[in-house]
Backbone as CSV, one residue per row, in Angstrom:
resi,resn,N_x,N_y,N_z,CA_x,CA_y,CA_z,C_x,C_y,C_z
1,UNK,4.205,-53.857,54.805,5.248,-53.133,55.507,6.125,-52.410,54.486
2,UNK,6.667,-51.125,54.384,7.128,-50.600,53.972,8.095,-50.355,53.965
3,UNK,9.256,-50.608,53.869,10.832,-50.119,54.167,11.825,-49.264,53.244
4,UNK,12.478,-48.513,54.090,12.657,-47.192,53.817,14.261,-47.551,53.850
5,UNK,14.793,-47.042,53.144,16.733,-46.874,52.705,17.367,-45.596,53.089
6,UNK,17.807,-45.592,54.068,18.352,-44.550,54.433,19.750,-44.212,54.169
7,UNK,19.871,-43.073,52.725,20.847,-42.151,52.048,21.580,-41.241,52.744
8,UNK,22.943,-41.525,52.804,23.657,-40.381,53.432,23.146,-38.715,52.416
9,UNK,23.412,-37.691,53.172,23.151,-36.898,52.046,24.150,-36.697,50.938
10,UNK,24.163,-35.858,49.927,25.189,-35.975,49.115,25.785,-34.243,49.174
11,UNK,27.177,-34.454,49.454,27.722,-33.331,49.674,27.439,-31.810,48.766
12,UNK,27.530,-30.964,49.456,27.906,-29.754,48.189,28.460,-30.140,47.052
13,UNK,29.535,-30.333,46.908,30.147,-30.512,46.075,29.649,-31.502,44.810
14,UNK,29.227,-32.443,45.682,28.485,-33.716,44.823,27.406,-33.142,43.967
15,UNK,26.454,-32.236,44.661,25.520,-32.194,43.833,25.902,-31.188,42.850
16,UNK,26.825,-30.059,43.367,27.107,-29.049,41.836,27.540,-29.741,40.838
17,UNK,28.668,-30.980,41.173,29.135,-31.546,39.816,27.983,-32.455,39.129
18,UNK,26.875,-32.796,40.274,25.779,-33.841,39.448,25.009,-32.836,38.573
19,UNK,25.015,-31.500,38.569,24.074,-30.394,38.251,24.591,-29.803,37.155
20,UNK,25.895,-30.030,36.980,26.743,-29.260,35.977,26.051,-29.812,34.570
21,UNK,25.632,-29.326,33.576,25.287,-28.736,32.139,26.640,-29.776,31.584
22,UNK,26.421,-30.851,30.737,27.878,-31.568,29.810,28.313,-30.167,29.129
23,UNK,29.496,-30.328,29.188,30.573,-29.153,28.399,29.799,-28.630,27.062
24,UNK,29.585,-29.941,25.902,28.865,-29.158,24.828,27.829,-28.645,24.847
25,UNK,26.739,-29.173,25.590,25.432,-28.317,25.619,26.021,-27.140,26.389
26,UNK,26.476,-26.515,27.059,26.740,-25.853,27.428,27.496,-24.287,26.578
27,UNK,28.636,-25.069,25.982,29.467,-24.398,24.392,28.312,-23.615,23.849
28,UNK,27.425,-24.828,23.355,26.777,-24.727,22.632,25.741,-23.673,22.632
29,UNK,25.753,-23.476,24.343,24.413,-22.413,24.350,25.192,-21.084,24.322
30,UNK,26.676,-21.022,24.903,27.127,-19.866,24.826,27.249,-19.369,23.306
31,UNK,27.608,-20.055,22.080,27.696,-19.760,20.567,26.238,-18.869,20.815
32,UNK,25.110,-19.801,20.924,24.180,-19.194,20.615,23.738,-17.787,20.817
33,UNK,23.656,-17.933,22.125,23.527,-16.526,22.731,24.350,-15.812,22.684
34,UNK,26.199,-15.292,21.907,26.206,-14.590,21.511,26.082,-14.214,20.000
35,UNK,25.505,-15.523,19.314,25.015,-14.821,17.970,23.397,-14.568,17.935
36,UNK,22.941,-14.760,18.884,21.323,-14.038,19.014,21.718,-12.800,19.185
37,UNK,22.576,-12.288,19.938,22.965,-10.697,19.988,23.554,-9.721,18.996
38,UNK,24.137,-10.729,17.720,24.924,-10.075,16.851,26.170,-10.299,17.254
39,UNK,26.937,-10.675,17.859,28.130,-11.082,17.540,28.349,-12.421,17.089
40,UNK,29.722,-12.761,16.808,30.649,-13.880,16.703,31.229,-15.150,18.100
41,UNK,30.922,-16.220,17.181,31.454,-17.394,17.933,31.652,-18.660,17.061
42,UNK,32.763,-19.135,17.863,33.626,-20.198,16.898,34.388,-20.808,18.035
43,UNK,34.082,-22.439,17.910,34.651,-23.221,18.628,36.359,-23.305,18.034
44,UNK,37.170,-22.913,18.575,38.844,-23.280,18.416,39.283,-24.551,18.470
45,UNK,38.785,-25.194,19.700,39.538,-26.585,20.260,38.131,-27.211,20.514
46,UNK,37.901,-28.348,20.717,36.577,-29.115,21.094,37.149,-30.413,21.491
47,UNK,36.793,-29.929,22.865,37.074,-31.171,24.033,36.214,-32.477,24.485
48,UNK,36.566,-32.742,25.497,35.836,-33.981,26.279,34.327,-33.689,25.868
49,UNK,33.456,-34.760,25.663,31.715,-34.047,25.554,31.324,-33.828,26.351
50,UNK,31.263,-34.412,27.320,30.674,-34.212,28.772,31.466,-33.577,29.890
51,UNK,32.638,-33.359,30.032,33.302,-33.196,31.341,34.692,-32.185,31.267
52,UNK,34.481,-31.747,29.727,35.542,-30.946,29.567,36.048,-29.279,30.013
53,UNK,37.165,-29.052,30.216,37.196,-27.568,31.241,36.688,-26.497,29.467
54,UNK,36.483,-25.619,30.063,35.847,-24.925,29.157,36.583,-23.430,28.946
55,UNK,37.094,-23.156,28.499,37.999,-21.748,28.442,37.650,-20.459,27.593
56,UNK,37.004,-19.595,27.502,36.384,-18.676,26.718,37.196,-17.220,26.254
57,UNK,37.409,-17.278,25.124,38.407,-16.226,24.446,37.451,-15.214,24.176
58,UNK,37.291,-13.937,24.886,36.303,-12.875,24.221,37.434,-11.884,23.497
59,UNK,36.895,-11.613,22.604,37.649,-10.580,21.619,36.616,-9.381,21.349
60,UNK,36.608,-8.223,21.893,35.933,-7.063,22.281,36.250,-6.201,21.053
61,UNK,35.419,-5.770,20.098,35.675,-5.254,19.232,36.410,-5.170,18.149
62,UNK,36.855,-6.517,18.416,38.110,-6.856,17.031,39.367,-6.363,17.630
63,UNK,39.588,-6.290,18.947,40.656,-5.369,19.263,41.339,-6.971,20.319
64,UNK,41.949,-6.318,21.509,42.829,-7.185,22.372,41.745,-9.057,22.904
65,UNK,42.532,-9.916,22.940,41.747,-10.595,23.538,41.678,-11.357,25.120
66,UNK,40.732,-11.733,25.900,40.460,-12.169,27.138,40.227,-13.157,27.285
67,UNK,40.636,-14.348,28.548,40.682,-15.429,28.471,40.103,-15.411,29.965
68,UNK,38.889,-16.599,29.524,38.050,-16.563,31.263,37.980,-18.100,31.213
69,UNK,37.910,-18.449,32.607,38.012,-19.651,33.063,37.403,-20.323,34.283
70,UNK,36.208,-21.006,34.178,35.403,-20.660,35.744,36.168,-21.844,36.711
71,UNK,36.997,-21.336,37.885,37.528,-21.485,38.614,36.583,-21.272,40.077
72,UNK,36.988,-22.178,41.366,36.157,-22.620,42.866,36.702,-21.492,42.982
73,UNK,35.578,-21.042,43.831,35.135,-19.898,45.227,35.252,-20.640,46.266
74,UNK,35.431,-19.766,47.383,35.380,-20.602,48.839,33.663,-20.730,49.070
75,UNK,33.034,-19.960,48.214,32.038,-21.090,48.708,31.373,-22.336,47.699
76,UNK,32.358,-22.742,47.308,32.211,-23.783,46.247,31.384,-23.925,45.231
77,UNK,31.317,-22.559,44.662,30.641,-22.385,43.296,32.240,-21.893,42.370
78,UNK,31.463,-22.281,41.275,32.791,-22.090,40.439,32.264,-20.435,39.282
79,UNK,33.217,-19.541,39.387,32.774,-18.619,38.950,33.648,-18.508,38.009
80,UNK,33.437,-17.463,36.619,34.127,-16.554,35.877,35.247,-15.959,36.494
81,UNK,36.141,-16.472,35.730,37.615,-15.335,36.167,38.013,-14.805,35.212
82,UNK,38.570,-13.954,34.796,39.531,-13.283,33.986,41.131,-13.875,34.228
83,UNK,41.676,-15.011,33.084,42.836,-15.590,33.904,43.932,-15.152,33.184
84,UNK,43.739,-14.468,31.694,45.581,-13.851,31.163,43.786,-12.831,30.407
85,UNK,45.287,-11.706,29.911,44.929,-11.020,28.425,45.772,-10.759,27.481
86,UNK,45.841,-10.431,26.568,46.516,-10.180,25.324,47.140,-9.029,25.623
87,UNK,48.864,-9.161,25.465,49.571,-7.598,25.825,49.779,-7.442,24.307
88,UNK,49.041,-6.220,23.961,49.800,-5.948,22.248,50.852,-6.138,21.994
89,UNK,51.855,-5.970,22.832,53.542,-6.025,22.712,53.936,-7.238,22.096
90,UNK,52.960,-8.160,22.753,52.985,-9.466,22.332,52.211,-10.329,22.368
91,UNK,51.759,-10.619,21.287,50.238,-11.194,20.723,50.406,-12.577,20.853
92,UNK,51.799,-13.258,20.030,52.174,-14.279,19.817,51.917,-15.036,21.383
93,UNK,52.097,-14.467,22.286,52.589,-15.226,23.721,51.043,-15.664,24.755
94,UNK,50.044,-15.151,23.918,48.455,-15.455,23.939,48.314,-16.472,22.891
95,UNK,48.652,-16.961,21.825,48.506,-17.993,21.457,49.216,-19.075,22.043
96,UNK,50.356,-19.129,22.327,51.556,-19.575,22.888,50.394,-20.479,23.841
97,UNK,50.272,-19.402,25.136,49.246,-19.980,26.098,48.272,-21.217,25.626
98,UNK,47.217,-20.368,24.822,45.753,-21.409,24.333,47.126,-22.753,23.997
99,UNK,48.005,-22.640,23.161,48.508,-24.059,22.761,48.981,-24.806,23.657
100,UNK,49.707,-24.516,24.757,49.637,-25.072,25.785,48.880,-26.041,26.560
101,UNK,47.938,-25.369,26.845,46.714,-25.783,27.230,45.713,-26.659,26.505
102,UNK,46.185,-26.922,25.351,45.297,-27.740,24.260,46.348,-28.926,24.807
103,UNK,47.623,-28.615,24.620,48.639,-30.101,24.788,48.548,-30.634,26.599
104,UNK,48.386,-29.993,27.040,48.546,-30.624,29.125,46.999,-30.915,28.849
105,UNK,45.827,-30.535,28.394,44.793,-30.945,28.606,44.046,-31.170,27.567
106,UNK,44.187,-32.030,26.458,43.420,-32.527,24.983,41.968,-32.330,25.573
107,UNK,41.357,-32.571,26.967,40.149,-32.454,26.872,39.124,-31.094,26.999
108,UNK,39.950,-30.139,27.259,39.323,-28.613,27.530,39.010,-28.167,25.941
109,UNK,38.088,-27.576,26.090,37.221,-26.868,25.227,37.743,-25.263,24.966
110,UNK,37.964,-24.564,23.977,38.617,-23.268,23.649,37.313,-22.512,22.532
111,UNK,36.636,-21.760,23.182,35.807,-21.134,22.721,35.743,-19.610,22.345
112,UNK,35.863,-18.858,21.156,36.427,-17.576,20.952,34.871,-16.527,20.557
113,UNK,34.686,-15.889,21.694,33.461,-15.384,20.993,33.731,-13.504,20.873
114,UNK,33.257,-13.200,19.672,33.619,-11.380,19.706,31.945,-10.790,20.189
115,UNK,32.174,-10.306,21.253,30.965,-9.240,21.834,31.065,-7.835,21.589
116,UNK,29.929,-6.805,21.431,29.959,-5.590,21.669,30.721,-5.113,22.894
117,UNK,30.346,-5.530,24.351,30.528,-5.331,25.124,31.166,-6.260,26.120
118,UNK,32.433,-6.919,26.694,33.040,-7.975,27.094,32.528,-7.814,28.799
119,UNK,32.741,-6.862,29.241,32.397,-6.316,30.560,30.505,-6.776,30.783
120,UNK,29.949,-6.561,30.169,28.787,-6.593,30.365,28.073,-7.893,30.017
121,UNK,28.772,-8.626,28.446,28.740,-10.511,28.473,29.231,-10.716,29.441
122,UNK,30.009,-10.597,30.347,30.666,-11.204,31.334,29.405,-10.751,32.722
123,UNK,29.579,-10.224,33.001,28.328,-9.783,34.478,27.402,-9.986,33.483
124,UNK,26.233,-10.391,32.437,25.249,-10.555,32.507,24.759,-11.882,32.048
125,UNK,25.472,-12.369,31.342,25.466,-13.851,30.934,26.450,-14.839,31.201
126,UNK,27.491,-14.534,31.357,28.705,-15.631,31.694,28.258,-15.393,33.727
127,UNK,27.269,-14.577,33.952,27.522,-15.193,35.830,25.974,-15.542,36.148
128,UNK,25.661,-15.742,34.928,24.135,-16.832,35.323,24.139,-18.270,34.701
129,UNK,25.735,-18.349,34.061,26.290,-20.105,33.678,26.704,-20.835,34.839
């Protein structure tokens, strides 16, 4: 006789977070892939190993920099946002921020990578993470 265990299912939610990539392998693949392309990457802050929020500084040509942060959708995928940028006026007040955010959350990850193109790392590789 055979008997069978019957599993509630496991929510949306449950399974994206069971599916989620640990923070460093993850880091780790973004370094890569943008120095397979020719640019720059350098971990800033290095967080939790497994479970840490992940925050990505692109710096577009050596010029202003962008801060993305994948934040829930209503349909409960977590996507790329664009969440501050660098006002030249004041540079200082973009670091200000990242330090912040290192102190309310020791476990988030601060990752600074320089691309050719920020617009196009972003729609072609940061929205298939």
């Amino acid at each position: 006789m055979v008997t069978t265990l019957a599993c509630a299912p496991l929510s949306r939610e449950r399974r994206l977070m069971e599916s989620r990539l640990p923070a460093h392998l993850e880091v780790h693949g973004l370094v890569r892939t943008v120095q397979a392309e020719g640019g720059f990457a350098m971990v800033l802050h290095k967080g939790e190993r497994d479970g840490g929020t992940i925050l990505i500084v692109i710096v577009e040509n050596q010029s202003l920099e962008h801060l993305y942060e994948r934040m829930p959708d209503v349909d409960g995928r977590r996507k790329w946002r664009l969440v501050r940028h660098q006002v030249p006026e004041n540079k200082q007040e973009f670091e200000d921020y990242l330090s912040r955010r290192m102190q309310q959350d020791p476990d988030v990850w601060i990752v600074e990578l320089t691309v050719a193109d920020r617009e196009r790392f972003v729609r072609d590789k940061l929205s298939s993470t």
